[in-house]
C-alpha positions as CSV (number, residue, x, y, z in Angstrom):
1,X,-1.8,-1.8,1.3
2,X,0.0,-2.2,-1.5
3,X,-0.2,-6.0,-4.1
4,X,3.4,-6.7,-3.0
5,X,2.4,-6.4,1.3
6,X,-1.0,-8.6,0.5
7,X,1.1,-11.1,-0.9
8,X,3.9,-11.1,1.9
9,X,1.1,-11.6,4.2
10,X,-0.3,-14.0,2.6
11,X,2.2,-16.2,1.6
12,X,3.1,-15.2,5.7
13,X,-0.2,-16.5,6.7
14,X,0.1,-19.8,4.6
15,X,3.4,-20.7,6.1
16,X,1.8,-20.1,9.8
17,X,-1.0,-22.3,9.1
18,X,0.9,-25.2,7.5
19,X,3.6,-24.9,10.1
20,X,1.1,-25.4,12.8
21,X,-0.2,-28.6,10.5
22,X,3.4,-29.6,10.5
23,X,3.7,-29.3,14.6
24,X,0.4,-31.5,14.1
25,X,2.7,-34.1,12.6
26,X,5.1,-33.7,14.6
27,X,3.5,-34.2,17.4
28,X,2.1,-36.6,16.6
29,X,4.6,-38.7,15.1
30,X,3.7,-38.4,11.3
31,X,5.4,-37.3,8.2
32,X,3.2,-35.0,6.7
33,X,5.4,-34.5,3.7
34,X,2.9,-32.2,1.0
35,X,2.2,-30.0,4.3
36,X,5.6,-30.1,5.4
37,X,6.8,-29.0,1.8
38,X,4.4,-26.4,2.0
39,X,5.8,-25.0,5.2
40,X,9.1,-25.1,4.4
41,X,8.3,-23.6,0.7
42,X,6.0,-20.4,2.3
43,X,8.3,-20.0,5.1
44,X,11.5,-19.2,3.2
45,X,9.3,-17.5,0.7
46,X,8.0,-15.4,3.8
47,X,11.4,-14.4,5.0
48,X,13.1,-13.6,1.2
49,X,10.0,-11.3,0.2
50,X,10.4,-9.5,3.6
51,X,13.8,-8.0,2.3
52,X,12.2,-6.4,-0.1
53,X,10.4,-3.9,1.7
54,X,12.2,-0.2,2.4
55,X,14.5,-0.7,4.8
56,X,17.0,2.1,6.4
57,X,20.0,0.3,7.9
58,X,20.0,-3.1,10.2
59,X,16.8,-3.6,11.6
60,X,15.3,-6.0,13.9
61,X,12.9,-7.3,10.3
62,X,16.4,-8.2,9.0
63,X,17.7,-9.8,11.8
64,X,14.9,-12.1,12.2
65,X,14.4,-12.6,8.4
66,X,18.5,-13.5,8.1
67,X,17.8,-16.1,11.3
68,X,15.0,-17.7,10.0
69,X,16.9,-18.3,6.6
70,X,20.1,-19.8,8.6
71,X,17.8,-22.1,10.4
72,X,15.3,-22.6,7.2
73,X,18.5,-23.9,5.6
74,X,19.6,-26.3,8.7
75,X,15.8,-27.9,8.7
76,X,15.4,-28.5,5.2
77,X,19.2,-30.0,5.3
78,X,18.0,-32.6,7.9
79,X,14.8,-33.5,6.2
80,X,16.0,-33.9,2.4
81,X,19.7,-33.9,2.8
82,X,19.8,-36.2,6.2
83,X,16.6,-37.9,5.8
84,X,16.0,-37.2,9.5
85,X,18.5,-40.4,10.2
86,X,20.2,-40.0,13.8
87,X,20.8,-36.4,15.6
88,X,19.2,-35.3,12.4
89,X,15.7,-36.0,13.4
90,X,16.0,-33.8,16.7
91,X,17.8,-30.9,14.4
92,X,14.8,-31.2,12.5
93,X,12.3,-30.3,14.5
94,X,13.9,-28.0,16.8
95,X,14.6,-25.6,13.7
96,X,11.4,-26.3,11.9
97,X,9.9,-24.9,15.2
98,X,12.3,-22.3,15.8
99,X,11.3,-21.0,11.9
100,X,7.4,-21.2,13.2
101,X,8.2,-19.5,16.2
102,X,9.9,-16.4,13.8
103,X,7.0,-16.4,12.0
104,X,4.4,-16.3,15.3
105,X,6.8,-13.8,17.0
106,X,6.5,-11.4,13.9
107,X,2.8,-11.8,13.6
108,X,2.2,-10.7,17.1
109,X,4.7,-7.8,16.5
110,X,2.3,-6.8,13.4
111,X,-0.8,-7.7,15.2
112,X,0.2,-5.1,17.9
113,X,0.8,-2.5,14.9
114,X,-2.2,-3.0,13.1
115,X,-5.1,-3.9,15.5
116,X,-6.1,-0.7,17.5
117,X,-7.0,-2.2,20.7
118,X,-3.6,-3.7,20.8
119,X,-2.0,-0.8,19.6
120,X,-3.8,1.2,22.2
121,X,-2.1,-1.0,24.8
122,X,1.1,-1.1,23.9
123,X,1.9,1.7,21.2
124,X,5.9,1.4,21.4
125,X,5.8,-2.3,22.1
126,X,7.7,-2.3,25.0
127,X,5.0,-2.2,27.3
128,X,4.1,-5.3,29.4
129,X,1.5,-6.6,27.6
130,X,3.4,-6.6,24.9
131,X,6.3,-8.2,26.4
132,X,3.6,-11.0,28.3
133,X,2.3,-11.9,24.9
134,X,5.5,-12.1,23.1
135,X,6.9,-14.4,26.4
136,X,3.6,-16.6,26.3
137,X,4.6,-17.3,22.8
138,X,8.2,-17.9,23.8
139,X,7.1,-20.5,26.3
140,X,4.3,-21.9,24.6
141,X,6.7,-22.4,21.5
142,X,9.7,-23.6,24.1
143,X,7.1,-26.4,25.7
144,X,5.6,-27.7,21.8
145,X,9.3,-28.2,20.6
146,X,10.1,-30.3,23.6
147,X,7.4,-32.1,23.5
148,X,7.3,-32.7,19.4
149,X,11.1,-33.5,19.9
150,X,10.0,-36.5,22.2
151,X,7.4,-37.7,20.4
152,X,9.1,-37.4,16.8
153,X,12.2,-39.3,18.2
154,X,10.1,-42.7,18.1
155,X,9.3,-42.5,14.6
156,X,11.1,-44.9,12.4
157,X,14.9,-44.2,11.2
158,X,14.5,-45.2,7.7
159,X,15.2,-43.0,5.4
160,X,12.6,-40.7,3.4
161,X,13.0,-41.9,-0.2
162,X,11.3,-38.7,-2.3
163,X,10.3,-39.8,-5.9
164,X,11.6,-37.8,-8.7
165,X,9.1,-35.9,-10.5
């Protein structure tokens, strides 16, 4: 593996983590701003350095790297920009989801590269296990939204007031 992949993945790996700390918050109705920084930060990080591998035409990497950006920007909109006030707070955490969701969805994709015993069953990735994994995700992901989307709405409206450094 090349310095440039081990950091992708890495930085990839940090943005999964702290996302899931983030749904934590979420969840649970708190504003976990450092973690939430971090997400955001490692996330869009993730998706730019992934455009920098070689690439031959439009590929399904780009397509998911290009929507994560688009809904990377929305989120971090609501949360800095909006200050999660109104419809904002919903936006929020739908496409803070939605940009962990990318991330978990590609991670299984590699997972079911790399990892033999995945790869043995489902070498082109359009066999069922595959396909059950990658729904099980899809639902999993589909159920946490809902349910963060709930439980976030109750928070207070105030806005988030960031110091300046």
């Amino acid at each position: 593996m090349s310095t440039f992949t081990i950091i992708h993945v890495l930085i990839s790996l940090l943005g999964i983590v702290s996302g899931f700390v983030v749904l934590y918050g979420l969840l649970t109705a708190r504003r976990l701003h450092g973690w939430t920084a971090l997400f955001l930060a490692t996330t869009v990080a993730t998706s730019v350095t992934g455009f920098f591998f070689p690439f031959h035409g439009f590929t399904p990497a780009i397509a998911v790297g290009t929507l994560s950006l688009l809904v990377l920007a929305i989120c971090i909109f609501a949360r800095y920009g909006r200050h999660l006030v109104g419809h904002w707070r919903w936006i929020y955490v739908v496409s803070a989801l939605l940009a962990l969701y990318f991330n978990v969805f590609v991670l299984v994709v590699q997972l079911f590269r790399r990892v033999p015993a995945l790869k043995a069953v489902a070498p082109t990735q359009s066999e069922p296990p595959f396909k059950i994994t990658q729904l099980a995700v899809l639902l999993i992901f589909t159920a946490l939204t809902i349910a963060a989307t709930r439980r976030f709405r109750n928070f207070s409206a105030a806005p988030i007031l960031v110091p300046a450094y």
